[in-house]
Z-matrix of the N, CA and C atoms (Angstrom, degrees):
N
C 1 1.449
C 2 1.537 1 108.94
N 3 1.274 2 105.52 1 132.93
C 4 1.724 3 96.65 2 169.26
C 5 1.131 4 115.48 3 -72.53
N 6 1.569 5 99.01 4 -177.84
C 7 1.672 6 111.31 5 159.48
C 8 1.346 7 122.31 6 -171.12
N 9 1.213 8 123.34 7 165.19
C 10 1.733 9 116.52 8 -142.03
C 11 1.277 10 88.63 9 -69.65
N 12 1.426 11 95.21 10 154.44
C 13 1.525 12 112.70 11 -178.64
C 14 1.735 13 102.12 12 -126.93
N 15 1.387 14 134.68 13 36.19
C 16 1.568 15 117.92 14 -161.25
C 17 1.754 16 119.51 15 -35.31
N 18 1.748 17 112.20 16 -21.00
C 19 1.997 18 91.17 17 172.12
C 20 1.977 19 106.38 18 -77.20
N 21 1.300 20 111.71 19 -25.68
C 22 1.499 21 112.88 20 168.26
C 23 1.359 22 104.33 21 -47.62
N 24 1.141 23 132.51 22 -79.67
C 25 1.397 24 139.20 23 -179.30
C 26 1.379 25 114.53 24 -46.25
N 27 1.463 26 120.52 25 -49.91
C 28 1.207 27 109.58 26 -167.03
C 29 1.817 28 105.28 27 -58.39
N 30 1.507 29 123.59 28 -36.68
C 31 1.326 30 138.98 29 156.05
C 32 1.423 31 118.22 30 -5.58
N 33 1.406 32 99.17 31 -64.07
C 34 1.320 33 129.97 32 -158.29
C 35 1.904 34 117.85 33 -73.07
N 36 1.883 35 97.78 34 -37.78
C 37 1.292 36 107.72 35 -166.04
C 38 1.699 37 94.26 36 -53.71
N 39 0.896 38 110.08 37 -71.68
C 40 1.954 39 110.27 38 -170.49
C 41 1.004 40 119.82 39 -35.90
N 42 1.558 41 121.82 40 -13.41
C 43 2.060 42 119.93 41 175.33
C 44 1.815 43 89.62 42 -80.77
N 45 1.407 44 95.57 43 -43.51
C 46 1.832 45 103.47 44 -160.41
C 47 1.661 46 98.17 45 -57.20
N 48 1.374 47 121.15 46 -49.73
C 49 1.708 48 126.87 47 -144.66
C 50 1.554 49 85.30 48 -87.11
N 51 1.546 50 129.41 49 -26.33
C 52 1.392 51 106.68 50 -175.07
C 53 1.717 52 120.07 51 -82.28
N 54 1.186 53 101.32 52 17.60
C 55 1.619 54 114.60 53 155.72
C 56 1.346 55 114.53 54 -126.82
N 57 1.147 56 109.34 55 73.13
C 58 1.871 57 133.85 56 -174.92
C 59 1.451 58 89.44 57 -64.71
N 60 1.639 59 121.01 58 -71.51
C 61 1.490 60 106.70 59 -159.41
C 62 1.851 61 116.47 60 -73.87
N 63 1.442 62 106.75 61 4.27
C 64 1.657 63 94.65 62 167.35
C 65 1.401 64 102.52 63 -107.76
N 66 1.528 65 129.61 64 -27.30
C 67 1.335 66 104.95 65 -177.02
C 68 2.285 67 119.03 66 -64.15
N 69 2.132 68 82.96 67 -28.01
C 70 1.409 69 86.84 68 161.82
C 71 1.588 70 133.91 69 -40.11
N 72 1.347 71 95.78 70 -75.18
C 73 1.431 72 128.31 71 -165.44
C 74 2.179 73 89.62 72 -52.61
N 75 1.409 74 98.68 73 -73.67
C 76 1.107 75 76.34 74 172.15
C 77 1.790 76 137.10 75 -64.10
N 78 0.890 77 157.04 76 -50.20
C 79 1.303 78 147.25 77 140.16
C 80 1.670 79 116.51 78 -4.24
N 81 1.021 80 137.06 79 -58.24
C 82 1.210 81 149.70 80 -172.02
C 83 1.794 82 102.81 81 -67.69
N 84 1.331 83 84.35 82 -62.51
C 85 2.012 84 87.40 83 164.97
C 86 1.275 85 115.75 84 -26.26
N 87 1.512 86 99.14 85 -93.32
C 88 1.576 87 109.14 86 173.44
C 89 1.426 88 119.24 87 -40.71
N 90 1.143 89 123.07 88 -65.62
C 91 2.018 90 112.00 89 178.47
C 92 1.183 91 108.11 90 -36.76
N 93 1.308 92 121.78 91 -65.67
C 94 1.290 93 117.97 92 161.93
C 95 1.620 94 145.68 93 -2.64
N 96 1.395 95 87.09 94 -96.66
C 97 1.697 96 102.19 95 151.22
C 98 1.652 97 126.77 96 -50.86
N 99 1.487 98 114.49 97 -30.07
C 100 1.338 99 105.30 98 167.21
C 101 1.372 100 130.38 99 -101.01
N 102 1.572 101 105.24 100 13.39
C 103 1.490 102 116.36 101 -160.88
C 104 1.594 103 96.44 102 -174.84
N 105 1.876 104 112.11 103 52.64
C 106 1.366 105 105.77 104 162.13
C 107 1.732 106 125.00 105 -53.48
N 108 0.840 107 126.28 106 -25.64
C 109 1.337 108 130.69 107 148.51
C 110 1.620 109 121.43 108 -23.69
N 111 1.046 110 115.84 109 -48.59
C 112 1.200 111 127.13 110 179.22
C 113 1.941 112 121.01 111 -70.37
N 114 1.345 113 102.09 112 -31.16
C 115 1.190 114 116.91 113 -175.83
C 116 1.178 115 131.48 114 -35.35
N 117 1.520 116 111.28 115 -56.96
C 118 1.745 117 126.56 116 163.75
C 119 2.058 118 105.98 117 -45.06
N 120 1.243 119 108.05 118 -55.32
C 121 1.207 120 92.79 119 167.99
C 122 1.846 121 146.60 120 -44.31
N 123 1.393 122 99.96 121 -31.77
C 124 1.319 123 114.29 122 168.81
C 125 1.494 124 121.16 123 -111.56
N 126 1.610 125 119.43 124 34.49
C 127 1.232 126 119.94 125 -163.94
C 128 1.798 127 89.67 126 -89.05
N 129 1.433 128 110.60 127 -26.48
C 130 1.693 129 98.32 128 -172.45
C 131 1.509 130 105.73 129 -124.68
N 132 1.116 131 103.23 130 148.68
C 133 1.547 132 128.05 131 -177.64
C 134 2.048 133 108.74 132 44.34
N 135 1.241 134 89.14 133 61.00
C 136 1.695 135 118.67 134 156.76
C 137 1.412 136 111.71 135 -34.45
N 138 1.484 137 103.45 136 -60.79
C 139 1.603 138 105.46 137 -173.02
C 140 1.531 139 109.16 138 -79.79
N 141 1.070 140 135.04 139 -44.82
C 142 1.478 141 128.74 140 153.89
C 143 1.537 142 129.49 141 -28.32
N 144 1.489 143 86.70 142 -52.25
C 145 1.632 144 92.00 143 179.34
C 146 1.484 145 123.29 144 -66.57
N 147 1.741 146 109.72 145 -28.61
C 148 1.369 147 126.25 146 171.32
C 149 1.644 148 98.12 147 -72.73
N 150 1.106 149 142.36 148 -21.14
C 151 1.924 150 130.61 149 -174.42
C 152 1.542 151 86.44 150 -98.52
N 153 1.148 152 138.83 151 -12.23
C 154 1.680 153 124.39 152 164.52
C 155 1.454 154 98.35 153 -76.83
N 156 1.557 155 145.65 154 -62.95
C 157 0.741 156 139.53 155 -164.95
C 158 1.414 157 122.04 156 -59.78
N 159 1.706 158 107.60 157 -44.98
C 160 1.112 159 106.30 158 152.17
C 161 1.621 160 151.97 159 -22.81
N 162 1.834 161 90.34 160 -62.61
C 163 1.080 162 97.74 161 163.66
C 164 1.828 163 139.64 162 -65.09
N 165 1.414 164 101.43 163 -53.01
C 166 1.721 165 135.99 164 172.24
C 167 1.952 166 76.44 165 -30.91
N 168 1.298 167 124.22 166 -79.34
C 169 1.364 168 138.58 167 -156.60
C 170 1.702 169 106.19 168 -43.26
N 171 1.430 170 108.72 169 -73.16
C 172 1.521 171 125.99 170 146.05
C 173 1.520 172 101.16 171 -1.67
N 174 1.494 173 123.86 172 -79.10
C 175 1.681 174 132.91 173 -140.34
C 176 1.537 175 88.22 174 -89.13
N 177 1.244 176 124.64 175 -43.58
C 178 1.499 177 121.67 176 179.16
C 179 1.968 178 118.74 177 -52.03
N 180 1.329 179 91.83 178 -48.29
C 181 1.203 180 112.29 179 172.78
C 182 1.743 181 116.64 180 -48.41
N 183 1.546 182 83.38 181 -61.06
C 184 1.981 183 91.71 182 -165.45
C 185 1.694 184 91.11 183 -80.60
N 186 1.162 185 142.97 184 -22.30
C 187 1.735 186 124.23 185 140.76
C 188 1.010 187 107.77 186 -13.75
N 189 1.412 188 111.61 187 -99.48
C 190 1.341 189 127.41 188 -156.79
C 191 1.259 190 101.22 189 -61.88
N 192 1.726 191 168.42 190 -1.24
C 193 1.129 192 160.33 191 -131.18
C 194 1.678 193 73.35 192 -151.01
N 195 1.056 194 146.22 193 -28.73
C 196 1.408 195 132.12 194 154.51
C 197 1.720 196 136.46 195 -86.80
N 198 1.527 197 73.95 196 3.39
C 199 1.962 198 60.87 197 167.25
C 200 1.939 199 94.42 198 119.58
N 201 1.599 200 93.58 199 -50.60
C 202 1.916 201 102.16 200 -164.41
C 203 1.406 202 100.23 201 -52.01
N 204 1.341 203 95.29 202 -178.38
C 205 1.672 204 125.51 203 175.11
C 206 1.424 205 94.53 204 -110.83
N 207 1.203 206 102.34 205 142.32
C 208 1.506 207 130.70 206 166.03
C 209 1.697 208 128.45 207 -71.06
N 210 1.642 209 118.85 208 1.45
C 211 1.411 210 110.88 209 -135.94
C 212 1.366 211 93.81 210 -107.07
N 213 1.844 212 117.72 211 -5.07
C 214 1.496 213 123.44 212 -165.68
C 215 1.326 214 104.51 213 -94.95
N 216 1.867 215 104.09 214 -34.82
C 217 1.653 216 111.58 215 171.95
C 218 1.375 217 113.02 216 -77.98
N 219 1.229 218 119.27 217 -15.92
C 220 1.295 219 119.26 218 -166.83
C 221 2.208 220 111.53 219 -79.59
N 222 1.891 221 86.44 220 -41.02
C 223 1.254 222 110.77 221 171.71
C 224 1.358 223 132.43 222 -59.19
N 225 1.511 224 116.13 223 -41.83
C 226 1.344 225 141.75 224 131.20
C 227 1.535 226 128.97 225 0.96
N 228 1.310 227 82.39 226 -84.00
C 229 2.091 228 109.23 227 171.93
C 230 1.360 229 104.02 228 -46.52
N 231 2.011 230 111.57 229 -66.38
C 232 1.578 231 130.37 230 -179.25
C 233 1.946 232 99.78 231 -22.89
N 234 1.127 233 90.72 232 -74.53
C 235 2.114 234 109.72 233 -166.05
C 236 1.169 235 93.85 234 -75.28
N 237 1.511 236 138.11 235 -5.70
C 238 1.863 237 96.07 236 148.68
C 239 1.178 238 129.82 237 -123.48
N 240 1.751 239 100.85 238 6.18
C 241 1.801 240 119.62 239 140.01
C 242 1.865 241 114.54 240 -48.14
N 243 1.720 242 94.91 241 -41.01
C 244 1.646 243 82.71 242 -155.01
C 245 1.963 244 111.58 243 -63.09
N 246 0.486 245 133.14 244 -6.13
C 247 1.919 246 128.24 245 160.37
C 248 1.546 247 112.55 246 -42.16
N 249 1.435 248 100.45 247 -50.28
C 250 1.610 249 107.58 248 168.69
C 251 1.324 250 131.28 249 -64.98
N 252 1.905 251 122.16 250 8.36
C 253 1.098 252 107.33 251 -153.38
C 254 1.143 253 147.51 252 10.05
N 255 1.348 254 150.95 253 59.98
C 256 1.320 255 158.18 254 -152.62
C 257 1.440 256 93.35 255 -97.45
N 258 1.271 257 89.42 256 130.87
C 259 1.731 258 117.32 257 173.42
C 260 1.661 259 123.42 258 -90.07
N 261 1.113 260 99.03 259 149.10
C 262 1.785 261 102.25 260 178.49
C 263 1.781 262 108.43 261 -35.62
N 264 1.332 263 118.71 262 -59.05
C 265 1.326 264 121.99 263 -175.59
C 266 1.823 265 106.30 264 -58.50
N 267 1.043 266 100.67 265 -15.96
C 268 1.584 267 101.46 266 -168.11
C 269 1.927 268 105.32 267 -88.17
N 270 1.266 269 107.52 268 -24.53
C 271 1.660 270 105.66 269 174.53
C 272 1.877 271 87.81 270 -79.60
N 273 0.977 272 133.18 271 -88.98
C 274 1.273 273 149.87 272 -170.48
C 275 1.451 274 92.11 273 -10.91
N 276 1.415 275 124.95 274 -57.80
C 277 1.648 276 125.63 275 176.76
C 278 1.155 277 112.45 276 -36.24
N 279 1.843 278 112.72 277 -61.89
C 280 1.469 279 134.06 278 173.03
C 281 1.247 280 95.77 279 -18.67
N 282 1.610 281 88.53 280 -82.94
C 283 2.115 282 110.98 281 -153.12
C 284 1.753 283 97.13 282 -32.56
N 285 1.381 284 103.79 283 -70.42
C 286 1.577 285 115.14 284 -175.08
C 287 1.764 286 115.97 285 -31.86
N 288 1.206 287 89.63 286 -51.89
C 289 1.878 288 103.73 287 -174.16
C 290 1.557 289 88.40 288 -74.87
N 291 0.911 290 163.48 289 -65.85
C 292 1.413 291 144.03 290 -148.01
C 293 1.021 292 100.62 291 -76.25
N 294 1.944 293 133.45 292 -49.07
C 295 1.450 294 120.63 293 -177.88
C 296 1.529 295 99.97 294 -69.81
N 297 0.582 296 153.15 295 7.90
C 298 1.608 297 152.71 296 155.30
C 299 1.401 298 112.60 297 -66.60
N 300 1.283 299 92.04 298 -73.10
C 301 2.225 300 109.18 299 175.76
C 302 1.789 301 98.89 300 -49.78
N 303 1.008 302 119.96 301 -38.65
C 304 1.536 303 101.49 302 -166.98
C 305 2.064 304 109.88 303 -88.93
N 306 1.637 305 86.85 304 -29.19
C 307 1.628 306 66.25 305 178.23
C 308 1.801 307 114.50 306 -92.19
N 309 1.613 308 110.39 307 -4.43
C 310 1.501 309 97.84 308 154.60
C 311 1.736 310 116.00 309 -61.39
N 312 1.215 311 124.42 310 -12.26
C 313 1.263 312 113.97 311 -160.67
C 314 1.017 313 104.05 312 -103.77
N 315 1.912 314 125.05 313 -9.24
C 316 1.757 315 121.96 314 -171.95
C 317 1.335 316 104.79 315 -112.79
N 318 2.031 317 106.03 316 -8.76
C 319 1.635 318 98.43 317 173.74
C 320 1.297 319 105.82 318 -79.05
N 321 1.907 320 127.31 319 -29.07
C 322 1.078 321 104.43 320 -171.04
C 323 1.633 322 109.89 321 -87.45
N 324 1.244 323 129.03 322 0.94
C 325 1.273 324 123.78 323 -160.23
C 326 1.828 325 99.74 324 -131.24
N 327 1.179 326 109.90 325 87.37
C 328 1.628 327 131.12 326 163.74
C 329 1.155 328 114.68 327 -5.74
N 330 1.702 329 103.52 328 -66.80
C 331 1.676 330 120.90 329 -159.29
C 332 1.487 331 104.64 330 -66.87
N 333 1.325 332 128.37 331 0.75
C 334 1.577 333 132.32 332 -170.73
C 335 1.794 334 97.25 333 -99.56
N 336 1.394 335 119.45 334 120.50
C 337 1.507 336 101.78 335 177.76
C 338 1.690 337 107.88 336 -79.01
N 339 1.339 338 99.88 337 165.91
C 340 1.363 339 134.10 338 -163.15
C 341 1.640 340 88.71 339 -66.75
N 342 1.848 341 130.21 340 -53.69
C 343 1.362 342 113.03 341 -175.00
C 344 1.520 343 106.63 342 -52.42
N 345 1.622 344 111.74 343 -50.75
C 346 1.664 345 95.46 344 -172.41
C 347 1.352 346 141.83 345 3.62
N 348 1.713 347 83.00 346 -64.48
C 349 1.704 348 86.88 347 174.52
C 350 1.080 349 133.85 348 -76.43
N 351 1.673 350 118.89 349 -18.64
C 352 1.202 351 122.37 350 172.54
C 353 1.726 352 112.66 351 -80.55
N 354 1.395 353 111.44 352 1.69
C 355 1.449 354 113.96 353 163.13
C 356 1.342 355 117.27 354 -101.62
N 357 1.283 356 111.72 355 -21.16
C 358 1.580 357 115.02 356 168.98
C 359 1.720 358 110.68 357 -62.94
N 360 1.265 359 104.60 358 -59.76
C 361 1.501 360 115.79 359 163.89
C 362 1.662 361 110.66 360 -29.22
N 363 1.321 362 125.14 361 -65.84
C 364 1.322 363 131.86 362 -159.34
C 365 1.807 364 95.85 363 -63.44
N 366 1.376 365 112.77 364 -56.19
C 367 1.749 366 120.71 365 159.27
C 368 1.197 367 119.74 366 -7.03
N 369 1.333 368 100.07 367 -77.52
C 370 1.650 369 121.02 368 -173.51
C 371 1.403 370 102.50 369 -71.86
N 372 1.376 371 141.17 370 -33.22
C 373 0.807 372 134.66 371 163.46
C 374 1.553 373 122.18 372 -22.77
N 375 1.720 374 91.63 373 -66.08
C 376 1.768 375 117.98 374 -162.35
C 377 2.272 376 81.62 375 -65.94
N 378 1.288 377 104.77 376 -63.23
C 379 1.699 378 105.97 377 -142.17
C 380 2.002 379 102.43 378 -60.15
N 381 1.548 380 107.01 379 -25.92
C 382 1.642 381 93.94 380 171.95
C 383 1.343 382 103.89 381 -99.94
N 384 1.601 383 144.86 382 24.40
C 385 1.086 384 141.61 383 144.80
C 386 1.534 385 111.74 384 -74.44
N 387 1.565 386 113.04 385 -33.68
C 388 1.499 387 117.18 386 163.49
C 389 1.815 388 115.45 387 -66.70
N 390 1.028 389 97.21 388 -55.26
C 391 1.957 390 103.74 389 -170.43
C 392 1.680 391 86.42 390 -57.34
N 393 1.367 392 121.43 391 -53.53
C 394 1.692 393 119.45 392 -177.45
C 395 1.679 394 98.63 393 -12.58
N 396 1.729 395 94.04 394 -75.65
C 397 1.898 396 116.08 395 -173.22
C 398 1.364 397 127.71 396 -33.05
N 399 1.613 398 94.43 397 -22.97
C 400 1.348 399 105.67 398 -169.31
C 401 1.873 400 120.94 399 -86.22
N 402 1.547 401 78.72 400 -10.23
C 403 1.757 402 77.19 401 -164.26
C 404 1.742 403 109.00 402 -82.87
N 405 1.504 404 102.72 403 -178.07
C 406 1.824 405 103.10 404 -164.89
C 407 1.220 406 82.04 405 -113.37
N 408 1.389 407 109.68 406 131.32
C 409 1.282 408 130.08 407 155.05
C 410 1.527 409 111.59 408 -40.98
């Protein structure tokens, strides 16, 4: 059985991020489609919004690939998401649309191994089990 490895992953982000416009395109798709609701929010500056995500992902990562907890960055994101009210179904969209965006980006790109994703998975696991914590009853 595996188990998260965040310096494995952290490895990995730079094969994944150097296909910005498919992990985009795809990600955005899916949220989309599973959370038209969301749409107006990402109608401007797409590619910006993907180098925040980018990054946020990045800092979460090299946390945990040091040892930290995730729950201060995680908390962070929460309070300057919350304007948007985002709903339970609306992280779950996330989770879905990002494991989507990343394994369009490791089927088309070889040099990314096959666990990746099943460590990216375990990731996302931990970081919307945190954003979960965050929300107001």
């Amino acid at each position: 059985m595996q188990t998260f490895d965040p310096s494995y992953l952290q490895e990995q982000f730079p094969k994944v991020f150097q296909k910005k416009g498919v992990f985009r395109d795809a990600f955005y798709g899916k949220l989309v489609e599973l959370s038209p609701d969301l749409a107006p929010l990402f109608d401007h500056s797409p590619i910006a919004k993907t180098h925040m995500m980018e990054r946020f992902l990045f800092d979460l990562v090299r946390a945990s690939s040091k040892g930290s907890g995730i729950s201060d960055l995680v908390q962070s994101f929460a309070a300057s998401h919350s304007k948007f009210r985002l709903q339970p179904q609306h992280f779950t969209s996330c989770e879905v649309a990002m494991k989507h965006a990343f394994a369009t980006v490791t089927h088309q790109d070889q040099t990314i191994p096959s666990d990746a994703e099943i460590s990216f998975h375990m990731f996302l696991e931990i970081v919307f089990h945190e954003l979960r914590k965050t929300q107001v009853p």
